[in-house]
NUGUGU-11169 format. One record per residue (C-alpha): residue number from 0; residue in one letter; x, y, z. Coordinates in pm, 1 decimal. Layout:
k / r / east / north / up
NUM / a / X / Y / Z
...
% end
This chain:
k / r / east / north / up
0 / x / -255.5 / 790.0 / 2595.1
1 / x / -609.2 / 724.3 / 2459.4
2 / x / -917.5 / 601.5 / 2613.5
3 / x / -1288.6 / 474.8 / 2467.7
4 / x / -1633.5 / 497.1 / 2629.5
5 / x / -1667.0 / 252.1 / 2880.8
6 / x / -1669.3 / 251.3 / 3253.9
7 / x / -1388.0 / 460.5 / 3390.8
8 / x / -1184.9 / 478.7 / 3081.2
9 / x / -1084.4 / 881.0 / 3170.0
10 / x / -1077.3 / 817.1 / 3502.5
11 / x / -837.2 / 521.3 / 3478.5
12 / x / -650.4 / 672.8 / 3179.3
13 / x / -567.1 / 1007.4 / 3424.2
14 / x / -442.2 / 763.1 / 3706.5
15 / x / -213.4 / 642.4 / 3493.3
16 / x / -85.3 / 953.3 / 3311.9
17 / x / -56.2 / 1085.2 / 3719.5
18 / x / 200.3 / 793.2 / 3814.1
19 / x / 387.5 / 814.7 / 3474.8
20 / x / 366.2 / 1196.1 / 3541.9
21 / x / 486.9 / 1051.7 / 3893.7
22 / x / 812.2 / 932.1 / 3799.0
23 / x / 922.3 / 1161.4 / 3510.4
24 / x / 778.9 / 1024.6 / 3237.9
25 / x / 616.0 / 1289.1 / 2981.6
26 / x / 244.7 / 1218.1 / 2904.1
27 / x / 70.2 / 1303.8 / 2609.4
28 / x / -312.8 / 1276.4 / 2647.9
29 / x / -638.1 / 1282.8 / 2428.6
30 / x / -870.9 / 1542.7 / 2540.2
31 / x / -1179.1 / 1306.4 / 2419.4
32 / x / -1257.9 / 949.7 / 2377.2
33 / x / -1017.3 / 843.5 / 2082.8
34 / x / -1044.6 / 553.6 / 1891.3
35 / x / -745.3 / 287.5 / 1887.6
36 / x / -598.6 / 332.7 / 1535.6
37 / x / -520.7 / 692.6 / 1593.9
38 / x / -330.8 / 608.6 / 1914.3
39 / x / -109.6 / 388.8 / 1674.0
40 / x / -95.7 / 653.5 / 1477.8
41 / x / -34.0 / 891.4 / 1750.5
42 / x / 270.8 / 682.7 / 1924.2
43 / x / 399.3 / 710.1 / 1539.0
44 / x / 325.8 / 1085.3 / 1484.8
45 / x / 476.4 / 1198.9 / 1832.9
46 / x / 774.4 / 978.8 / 1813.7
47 / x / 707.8 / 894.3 / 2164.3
48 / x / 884.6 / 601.8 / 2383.8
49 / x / 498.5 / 367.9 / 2399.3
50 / x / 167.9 / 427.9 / 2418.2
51 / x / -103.0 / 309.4 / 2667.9
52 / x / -504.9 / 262.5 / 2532.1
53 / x / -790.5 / 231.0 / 2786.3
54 / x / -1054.0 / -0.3 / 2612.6
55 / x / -1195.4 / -341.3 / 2623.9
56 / x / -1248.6 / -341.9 / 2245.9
57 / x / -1600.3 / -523.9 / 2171.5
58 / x / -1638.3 / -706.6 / 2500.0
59 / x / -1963.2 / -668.1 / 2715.7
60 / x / -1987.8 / -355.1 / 2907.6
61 / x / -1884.6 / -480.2 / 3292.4
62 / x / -1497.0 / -549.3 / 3100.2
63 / x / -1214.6 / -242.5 / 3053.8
64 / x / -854.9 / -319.7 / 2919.3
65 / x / -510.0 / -213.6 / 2918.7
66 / x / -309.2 / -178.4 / 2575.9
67 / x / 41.9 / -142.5 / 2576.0
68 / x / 195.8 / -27.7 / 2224.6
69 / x / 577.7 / -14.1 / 2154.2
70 / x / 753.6 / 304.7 / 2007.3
71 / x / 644.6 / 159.8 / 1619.8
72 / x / 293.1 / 137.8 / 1743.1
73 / x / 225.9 / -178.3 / 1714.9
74 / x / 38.2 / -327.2 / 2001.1
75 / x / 332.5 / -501.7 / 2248.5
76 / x / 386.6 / -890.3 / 2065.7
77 / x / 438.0 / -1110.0 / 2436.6
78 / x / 778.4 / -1105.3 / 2433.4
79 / x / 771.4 / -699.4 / 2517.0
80 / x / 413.8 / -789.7 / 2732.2
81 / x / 613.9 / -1013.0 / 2931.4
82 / x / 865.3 / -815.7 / 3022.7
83 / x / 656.8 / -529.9 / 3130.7
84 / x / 498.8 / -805.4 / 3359.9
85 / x / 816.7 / -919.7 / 3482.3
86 / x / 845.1 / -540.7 / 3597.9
87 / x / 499.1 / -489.4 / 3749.2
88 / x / 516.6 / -825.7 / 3936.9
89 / x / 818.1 / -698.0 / 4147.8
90 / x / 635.9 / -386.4 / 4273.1
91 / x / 446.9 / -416.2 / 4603.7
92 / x / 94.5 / -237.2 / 4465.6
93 / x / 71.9 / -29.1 / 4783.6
94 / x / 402.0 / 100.4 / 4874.5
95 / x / 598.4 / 106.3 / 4574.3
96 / x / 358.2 / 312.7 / 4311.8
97 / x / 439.1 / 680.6 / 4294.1
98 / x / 158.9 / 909.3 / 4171.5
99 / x / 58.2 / 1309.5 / 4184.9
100 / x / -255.0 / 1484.8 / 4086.4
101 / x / -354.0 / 1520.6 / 3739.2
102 / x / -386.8 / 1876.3 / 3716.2
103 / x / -48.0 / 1895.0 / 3935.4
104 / x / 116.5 / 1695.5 / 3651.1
105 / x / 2.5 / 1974.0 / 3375.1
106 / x / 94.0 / 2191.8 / 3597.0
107 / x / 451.4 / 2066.1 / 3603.1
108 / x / 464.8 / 2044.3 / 3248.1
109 / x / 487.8 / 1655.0 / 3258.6
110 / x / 156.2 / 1551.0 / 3122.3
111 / x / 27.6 / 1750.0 / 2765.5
112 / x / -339.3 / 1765.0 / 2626.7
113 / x / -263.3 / 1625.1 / 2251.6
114 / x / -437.5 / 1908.9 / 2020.8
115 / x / -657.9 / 1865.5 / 1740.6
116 / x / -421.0 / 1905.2 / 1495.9
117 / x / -278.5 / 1552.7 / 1557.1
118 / x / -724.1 / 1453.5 / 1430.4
119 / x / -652.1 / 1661.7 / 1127.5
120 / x / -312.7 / 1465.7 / 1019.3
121 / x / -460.0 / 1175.8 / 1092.8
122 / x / -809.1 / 1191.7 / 866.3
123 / x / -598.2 / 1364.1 / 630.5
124 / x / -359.3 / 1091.1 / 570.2
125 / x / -636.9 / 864.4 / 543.6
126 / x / -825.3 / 1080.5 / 286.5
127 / x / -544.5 / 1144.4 / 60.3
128 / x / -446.9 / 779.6 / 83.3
129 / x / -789.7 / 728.9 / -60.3
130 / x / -793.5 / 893.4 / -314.3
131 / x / -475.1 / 808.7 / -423.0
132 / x / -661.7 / 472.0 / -527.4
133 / x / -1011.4 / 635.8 / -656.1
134 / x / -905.8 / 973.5 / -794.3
135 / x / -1224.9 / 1022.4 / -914.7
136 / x / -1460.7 / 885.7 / -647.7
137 / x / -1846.9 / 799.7 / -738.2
138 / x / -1983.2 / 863.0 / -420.9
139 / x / -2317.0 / 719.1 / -555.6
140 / x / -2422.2 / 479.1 / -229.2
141 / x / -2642.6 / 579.9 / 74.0
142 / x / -2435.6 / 489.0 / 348.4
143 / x / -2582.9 / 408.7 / 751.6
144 / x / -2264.8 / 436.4 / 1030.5
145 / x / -2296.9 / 322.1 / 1368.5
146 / x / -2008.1 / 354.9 / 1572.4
147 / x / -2217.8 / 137.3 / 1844.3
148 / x / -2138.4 / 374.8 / 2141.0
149 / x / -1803.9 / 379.1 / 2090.6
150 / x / -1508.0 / 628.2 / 1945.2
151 / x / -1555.0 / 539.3 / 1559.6
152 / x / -1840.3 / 862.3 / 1519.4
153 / x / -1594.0 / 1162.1 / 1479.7
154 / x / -1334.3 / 977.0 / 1270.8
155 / x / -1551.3 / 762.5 / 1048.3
156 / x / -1838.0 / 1081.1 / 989.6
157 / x / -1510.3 / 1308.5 / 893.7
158 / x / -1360.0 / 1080.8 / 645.0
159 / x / -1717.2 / 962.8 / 500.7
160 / x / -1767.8 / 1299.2 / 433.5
161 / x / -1487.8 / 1433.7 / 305.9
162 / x / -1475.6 / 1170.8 / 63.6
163 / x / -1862.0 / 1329.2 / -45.7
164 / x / -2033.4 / 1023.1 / 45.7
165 / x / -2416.4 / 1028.3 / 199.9
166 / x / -2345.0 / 964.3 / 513.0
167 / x / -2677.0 / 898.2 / 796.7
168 / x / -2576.5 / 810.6 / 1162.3
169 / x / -2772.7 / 579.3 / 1404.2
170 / x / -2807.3 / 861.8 / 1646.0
171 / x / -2935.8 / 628.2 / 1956.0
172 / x / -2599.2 / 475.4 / 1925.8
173 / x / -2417.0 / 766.9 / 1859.4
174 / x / -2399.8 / 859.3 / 2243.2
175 / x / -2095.1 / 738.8 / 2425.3
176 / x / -2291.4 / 512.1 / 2677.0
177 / x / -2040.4 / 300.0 / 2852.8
178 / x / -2356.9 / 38.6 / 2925.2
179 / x / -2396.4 / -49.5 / 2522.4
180 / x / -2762.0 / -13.4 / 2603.3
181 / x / -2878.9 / -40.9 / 2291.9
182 / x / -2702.3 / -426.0 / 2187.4
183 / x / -2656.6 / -737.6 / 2351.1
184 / x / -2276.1 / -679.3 / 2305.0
185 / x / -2102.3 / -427.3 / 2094.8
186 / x / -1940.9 / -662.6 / 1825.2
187 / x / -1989.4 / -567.1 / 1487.4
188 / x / -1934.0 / -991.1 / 1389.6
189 / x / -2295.4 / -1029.2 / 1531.6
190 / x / -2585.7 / -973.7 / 1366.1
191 / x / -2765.3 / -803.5 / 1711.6
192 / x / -2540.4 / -514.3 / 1701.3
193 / x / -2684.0 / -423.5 / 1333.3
194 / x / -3018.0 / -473.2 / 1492.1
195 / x / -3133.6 / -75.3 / 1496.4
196 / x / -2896.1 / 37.1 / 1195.6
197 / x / -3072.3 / -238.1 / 979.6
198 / x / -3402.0 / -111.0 / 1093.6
199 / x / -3297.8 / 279.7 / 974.7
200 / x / -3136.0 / 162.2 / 722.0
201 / x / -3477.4 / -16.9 / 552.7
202 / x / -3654.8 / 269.8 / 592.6
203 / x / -3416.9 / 549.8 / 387.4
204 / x / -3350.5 / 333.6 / 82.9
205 / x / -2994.6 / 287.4 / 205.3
206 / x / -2727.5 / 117.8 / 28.7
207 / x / -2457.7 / 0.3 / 281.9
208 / x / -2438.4 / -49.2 / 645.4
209 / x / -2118.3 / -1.4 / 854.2
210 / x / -2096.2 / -25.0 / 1220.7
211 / x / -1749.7 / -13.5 / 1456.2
212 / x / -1656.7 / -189.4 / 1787.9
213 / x / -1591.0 / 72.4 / 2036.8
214 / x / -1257.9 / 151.0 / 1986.4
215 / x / -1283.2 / 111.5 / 1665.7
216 / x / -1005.2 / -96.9 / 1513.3
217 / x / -1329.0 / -381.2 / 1361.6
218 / x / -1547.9 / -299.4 / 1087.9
219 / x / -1886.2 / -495.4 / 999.1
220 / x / -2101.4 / -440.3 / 708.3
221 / x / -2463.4 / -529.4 / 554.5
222 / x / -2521.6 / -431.7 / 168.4
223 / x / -2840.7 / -372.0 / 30.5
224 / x / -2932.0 / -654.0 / -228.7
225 / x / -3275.5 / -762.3 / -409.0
226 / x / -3436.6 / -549.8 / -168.3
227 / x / -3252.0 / -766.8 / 137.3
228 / x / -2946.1 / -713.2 / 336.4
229 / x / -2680.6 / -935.9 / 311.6
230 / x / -2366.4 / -948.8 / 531.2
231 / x / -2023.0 / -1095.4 / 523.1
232 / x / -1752.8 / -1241.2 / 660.4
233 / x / -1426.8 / -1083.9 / 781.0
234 / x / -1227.5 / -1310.7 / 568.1
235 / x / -1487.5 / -1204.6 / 282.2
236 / x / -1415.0 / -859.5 / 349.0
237 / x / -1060.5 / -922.0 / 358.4
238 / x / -1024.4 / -1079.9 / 9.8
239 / x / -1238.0 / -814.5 / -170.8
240 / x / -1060.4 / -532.3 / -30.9
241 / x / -725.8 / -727.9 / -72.5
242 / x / -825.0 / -746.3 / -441.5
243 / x / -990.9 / -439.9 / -487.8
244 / x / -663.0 / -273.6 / -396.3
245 / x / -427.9 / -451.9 / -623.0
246 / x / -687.3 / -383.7 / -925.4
247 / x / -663.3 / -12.2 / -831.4
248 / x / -303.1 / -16.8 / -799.7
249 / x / -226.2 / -201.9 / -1097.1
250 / x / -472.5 / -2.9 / -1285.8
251 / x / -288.0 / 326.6 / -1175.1
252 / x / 53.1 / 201.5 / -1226.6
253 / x / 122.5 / 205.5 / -848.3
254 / x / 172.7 / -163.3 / -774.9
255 / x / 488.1 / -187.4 / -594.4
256 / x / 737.1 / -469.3 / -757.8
257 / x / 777.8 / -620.1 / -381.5
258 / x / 443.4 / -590.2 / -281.1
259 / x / 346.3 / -789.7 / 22.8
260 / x / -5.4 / -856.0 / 192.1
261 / x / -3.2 / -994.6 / 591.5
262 / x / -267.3 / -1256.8 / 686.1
263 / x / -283.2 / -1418.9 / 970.4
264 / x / -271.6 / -1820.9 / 973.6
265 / x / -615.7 / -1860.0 / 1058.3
266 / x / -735.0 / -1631.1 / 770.8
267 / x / -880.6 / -1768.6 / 459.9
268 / x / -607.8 / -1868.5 / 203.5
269 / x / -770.2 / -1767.1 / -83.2
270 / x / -591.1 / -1462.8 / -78.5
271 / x / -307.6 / -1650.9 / -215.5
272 / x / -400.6 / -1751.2 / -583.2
273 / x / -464.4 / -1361.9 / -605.4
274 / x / -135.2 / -1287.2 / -472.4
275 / x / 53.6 / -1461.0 / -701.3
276 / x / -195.0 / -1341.6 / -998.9
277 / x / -68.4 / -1008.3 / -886.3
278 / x / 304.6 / -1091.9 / -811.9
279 / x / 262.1 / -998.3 / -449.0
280 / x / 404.3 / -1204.0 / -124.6
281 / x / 206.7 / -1334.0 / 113.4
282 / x / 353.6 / -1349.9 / 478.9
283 / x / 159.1 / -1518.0 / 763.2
284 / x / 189.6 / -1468.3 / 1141.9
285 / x / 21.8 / -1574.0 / 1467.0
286 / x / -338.5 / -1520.1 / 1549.1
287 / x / -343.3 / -1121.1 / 1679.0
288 / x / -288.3 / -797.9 / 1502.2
289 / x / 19.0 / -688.4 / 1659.6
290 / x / 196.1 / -958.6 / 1470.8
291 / x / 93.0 / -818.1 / 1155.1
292 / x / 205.9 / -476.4 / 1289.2
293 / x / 569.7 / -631.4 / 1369.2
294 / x / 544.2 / -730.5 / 1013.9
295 / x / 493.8 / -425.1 / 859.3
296 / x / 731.5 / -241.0 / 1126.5
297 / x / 1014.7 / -493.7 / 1001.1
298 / x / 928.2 / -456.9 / 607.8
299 / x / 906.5 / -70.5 / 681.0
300 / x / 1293.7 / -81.8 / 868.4
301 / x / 1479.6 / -312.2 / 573.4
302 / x / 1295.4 / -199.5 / 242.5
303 / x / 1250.5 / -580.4 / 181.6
304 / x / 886.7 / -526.8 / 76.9
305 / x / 621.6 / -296.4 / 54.9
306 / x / 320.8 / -333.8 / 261.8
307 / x / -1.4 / -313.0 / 75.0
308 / x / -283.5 / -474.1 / 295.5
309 / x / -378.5 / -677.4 / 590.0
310 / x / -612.1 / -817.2 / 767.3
311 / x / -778.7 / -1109.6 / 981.6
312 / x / -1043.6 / -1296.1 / 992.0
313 / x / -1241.8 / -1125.6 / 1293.9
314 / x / -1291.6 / -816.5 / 1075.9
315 / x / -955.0 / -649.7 / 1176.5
316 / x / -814.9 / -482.2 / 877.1
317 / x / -524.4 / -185.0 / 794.0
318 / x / -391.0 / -13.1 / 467.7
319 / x / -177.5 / 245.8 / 400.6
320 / x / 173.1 / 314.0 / 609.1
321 / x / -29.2 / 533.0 / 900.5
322 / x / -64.6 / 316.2 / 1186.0
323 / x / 39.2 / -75.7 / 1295.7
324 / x / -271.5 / -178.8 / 1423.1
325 / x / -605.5 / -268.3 / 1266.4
326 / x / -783.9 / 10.5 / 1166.0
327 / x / -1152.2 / 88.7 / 1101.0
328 / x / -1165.9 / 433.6 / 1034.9
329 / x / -981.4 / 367.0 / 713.8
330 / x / -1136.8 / 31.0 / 655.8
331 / x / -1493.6 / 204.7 / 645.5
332 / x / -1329.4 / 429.8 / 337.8
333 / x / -1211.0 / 181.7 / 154.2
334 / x / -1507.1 / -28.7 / 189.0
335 / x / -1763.8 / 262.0 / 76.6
336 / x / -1505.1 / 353.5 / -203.2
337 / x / -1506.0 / 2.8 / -339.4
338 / x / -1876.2 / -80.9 / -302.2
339 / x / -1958.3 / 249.1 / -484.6
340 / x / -1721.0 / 188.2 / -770.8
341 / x / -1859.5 / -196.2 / -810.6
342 / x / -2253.6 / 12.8 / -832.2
343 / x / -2086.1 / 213.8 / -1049.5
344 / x / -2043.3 / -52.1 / -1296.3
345 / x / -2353.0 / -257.2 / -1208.5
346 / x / -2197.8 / -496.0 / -967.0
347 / x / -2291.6 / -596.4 / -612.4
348 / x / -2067.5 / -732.8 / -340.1
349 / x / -2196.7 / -1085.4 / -439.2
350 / x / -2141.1 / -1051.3 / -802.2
351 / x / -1800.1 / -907.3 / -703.8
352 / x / -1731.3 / -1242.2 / -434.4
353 / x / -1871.4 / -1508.9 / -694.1
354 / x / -1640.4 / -1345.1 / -974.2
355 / x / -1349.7 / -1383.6 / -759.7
356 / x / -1431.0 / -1749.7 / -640.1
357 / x / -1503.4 / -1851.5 / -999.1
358 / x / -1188.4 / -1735.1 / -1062.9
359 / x / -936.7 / -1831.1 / -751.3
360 / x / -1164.6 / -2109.4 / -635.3
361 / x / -1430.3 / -2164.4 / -380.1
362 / x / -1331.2 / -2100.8 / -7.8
363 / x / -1510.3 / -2116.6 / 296.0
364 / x / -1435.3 / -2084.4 / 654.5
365 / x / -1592.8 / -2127.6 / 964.3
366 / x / -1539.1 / -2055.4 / 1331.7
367 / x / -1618.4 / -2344.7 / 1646.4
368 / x / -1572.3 / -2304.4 / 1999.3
369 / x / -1594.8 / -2445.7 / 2286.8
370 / x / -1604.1 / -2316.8 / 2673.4
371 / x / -1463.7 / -2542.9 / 2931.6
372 / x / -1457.7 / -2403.2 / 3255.2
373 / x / -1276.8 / -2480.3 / 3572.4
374 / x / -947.8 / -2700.1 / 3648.2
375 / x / -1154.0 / -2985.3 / 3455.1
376 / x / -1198.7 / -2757.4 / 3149.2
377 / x / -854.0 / -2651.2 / 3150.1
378 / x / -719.3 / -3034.0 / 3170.1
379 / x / -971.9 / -3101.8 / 2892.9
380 / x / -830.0 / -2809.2 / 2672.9
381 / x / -487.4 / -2952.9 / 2720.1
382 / x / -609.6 / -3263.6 / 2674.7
383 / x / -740.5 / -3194.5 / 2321.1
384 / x / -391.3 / -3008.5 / 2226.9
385 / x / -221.9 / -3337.8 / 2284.1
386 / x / -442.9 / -3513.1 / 2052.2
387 / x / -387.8 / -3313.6 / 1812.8
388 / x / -32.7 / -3306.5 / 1813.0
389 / x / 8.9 / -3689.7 / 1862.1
390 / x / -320.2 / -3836.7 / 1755.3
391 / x / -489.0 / -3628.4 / 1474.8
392 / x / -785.9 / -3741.1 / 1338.6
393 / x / -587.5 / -3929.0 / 1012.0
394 / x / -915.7 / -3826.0 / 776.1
395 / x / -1205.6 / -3646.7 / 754.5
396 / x / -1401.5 / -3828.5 / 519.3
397 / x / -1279.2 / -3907.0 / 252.0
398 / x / -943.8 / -3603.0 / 306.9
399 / x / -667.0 / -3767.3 / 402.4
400 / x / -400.7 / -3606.8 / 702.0
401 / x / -120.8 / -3506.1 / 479.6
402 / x / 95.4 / -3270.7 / 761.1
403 / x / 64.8 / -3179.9 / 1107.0
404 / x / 214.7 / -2832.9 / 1214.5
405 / x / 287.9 / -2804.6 / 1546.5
406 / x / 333.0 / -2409.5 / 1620.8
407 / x / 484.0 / -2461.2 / 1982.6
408 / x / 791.3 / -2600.0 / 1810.6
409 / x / 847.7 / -2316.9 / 1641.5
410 / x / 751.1 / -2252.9 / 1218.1
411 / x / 962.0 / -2030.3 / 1000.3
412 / x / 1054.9 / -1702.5 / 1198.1
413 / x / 702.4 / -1726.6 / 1431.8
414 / x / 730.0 / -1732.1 / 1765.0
415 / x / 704.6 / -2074.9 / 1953.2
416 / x / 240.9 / -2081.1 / 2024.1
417 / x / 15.9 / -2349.4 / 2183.0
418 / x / -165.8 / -2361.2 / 1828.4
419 / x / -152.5 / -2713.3 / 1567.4
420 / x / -232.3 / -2680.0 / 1245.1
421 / x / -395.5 / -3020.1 / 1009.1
422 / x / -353.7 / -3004.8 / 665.8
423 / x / -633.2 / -3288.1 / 455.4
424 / x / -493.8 / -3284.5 / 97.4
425 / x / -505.6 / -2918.3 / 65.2
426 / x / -883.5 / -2934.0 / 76.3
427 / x / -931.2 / -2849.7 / 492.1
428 / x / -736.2 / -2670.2 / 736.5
429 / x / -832.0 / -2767.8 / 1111.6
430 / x / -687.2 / -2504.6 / 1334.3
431 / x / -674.6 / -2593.4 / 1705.0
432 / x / -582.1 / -2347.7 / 1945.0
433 / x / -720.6 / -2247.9 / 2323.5
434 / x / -804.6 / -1883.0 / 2367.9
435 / x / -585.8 / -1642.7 / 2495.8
436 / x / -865.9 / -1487.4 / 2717.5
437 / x / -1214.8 / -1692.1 / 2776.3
438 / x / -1193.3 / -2066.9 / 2919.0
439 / x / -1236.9 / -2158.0 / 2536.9
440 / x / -1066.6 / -2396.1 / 2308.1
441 / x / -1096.9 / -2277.4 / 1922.7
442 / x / -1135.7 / -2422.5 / 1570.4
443 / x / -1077.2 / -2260.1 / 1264.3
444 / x / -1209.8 / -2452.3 / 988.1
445 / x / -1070.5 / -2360.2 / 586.0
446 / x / -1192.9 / -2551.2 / 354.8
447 / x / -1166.0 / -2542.2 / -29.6
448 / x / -1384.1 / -2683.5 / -285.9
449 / x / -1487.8 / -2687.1 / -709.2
450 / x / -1790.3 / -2494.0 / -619.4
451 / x / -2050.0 / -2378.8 / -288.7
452 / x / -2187.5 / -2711.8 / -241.3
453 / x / -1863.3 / -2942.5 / -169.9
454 / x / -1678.8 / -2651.4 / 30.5
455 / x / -1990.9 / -2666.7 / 254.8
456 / x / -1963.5 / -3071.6 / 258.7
457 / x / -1599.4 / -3053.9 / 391.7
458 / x / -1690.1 / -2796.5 / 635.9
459 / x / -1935.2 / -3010.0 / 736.2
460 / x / -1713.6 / -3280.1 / 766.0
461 / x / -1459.1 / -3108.6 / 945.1
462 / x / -1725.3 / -2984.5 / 1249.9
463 / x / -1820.1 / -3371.4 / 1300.3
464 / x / -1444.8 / -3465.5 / 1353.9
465 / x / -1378.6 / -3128.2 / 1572.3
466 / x / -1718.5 / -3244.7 / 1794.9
467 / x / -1524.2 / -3566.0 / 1848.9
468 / x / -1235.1 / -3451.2 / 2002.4
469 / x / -1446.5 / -3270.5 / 2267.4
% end
């Protein structure tokens, strides 16, 4: 069991230890706010039966959360969630929970303080991982962490260092402060939560930003360039790590034969041309990280190929074999290990980006919601979904509608989700699905074009149909 920095995190996480302690279930517990990765990791390293997370990930302070990982740690895909529903619903919530006291449950042996040794196997596999890919690292960047009140600090600081990099922390956001105090929300996609490690940053010469949600499973970054700092996109990220890696590997003569990167299928596609440049698989899944997890879990079981990356567009990404959820802890390594080996040889993260698009093409993606609240918002949403599935817009400007995927009927192995996919000449992806947990319906928008100025002309295109529907 782990818990992050918000409201009654400890306090909620002990409650439930006491009623697993309750009815004979052996708890093992973080003695300190832990980040989420390492509880994957944990669940993994303990060989134990699940394991439960207190957080509420990046969400505004007044939200906490519940997450439910299977014995592979991977975050519970719904068909597990639902059954542990199934099982909750049939409980009367004031006469059939069973619960001691905490300190009666140590006491009887059934709940264990985790020790730091578990920290220690953890950073090292992450470190020696590493450097497996940079033997030789040129830890020639100034580097400014925040972990934005949250559980990234002791993780992130330790591996930064280790690795020898020049590591300064925001310190007014290095206290655990379950009101965020210092951001509007603690997301490391917006540019508000960079706000005060921006400001440091400008005034100690420093090369590269990083900042963690609280729990720490989503990395953002700003690098230092002509004297401004630039940011960029998850899918961004994604590609240039996803690349980065397979040049290392190949380099090294570690490039596995059935090499295979997860995406999900709202995640840029020009990870693909680079795949197949490399000779590594692509597999796609569902919107959510624990479907990548299953993915690896399943590759890791049958041998049928070797995991090498993944990630997802809302900066969620995970290397290495350690854990099956998204993990920014080692993210924040690889991303300071790649930026200072592209200084290194006189490159910037832009130079690196426009090499790789002159190369593979130029992609572009882009994000629209929209809230609809109410029993009116929710007809509206549904209303949309059947558009798209039997009325798609047949063009968007000039693109013509070439397929419709309808994801609720079931595509390839996936399991059967209210998302529908439009494919314009293999130009634009539209991506239509309603959120899982606001009143929101979303659009993913993945465009391709020759160069920066038609992409952004389809993506334009494709938010004046999208408007339409709504």
């Amino acid at each position: 069991m782990a818990y992050d920095t918000r409201k009654f995190s400890l306090d909620f996480a002990k409650t439930t230890a006491s009623v697993l302690a309750a009815n004979g279930i052996n708890v093992h517990i973080f003695k300190e706010v832990t980040a989420t990765p390492i509880l994957s990791f944990a669940v993994r390293y303990l060989k134990t039966t699940a394991g439960i997370v207190i957080t509420a990930s990046h969400n505004p302070p007044q939200y906490n959360g519940y997450k439910i990982y299977t014995s592979d740690g991977t975050q519970a895909v719904p068909e597990v969630a639902s059954k542990v529903i199934e099982e909750i619903n049939k409980l009367d919530y004031f006469d059939d929970v069973k619960i001691i006291d905490f300190e009666e449950g140590i006491k009887r042996g059934y709940i264990n303080w985790i020790s730091e040794e578990l920290f220690e196997d953890y950073i090292n596999n992450l470190e020696s991982y590493l450097r497996s890919l940079m033997p030789q690292i040129n830890n020639n960047i100034n580097i400014v962490y925040s972990p934005l009140h949250g559980t990234g600090l002791k993780p992130v600081k330790e591996l930064l260092t280790r690795l020898g990099f020049n590591l300064k922390i925001v310190e007014e956001q290095a206290i655990p402060d379950p009101n965020f105090s210092t951001v509007k929300v603690p997301n490391p996609e917006e540019k508000d939560a960079f706000k005060l490690a921006l400001n440091y940053a400008s005034n100690n010469n420093t090369d590269l930003v990083m900042a963690t949600d609280p729990d720490s499973d989503r990395l953002g970054i700003y690098i230092k360039e002509k004297n401004e700092y630039k940011s960029f996109t998850g899918n961004q990220i994604g590609v240039m790590l996803s690349h980065f890696i397979l040049t290392r590997m190949q380099s090294l003569g570690i490039l596995p034969e059935n090499g295979v990167i997860i995406k999900t299928i709202v995640t840029t596609d020009m990870i693909k041309p680079i795949a197949r440049e490399f000779n590594v698989s692509i597999e796609e899944t569902l919107t959510g990280f624990k479907f990548i997890g299953e993915k690896i879990e399943k590759f890791y079981n049958n041998g049928e190929k070797k995991f090498i990356f993944g990630f997802e567009e809302s900066y969620g990404y995970l290397a290495n074999e350690h854990a099956r959820d998204k993990d920014a802890v080692i993210a924040s390594g690889l991303v300071a290990i790649m930026v200072s080996y592209l200084y290194n040889n006189n490159m910037t993260l832009t130079d690196y980006l426009n090499k790789l698009r002159g190369k593979y093409g130029y992609y572009l993606e882009e994000n629209v919601s929209f809230t609809l609240e109410g029993i009116e918002g929710i007809n509206k949403i549904n209303s949309i979904m059947q558009k798209l599935r039997n009325t798609p817009p047949t063009q968007v400007k000039n693109l013509k509608l070439v397929e419709t995927i309808d994801y609720l009927k079931g595509v390839n192995d996936l399991p059967q989700s209210n998302v529908v996919e439009l494919n314009y000449e293999n130009k634009l992806k539209i991506i239509g699905r309603p959120s899982g947990t606001e009143p929101k319906i979303k659009f993913y928008l993945l465009a391709k074009g020759n160069d920066e100025i038609e992409a952004e002309n389809i993506i334009s295109w494709a938010k004046e149909v999208v408007n339409s529907l709504t």
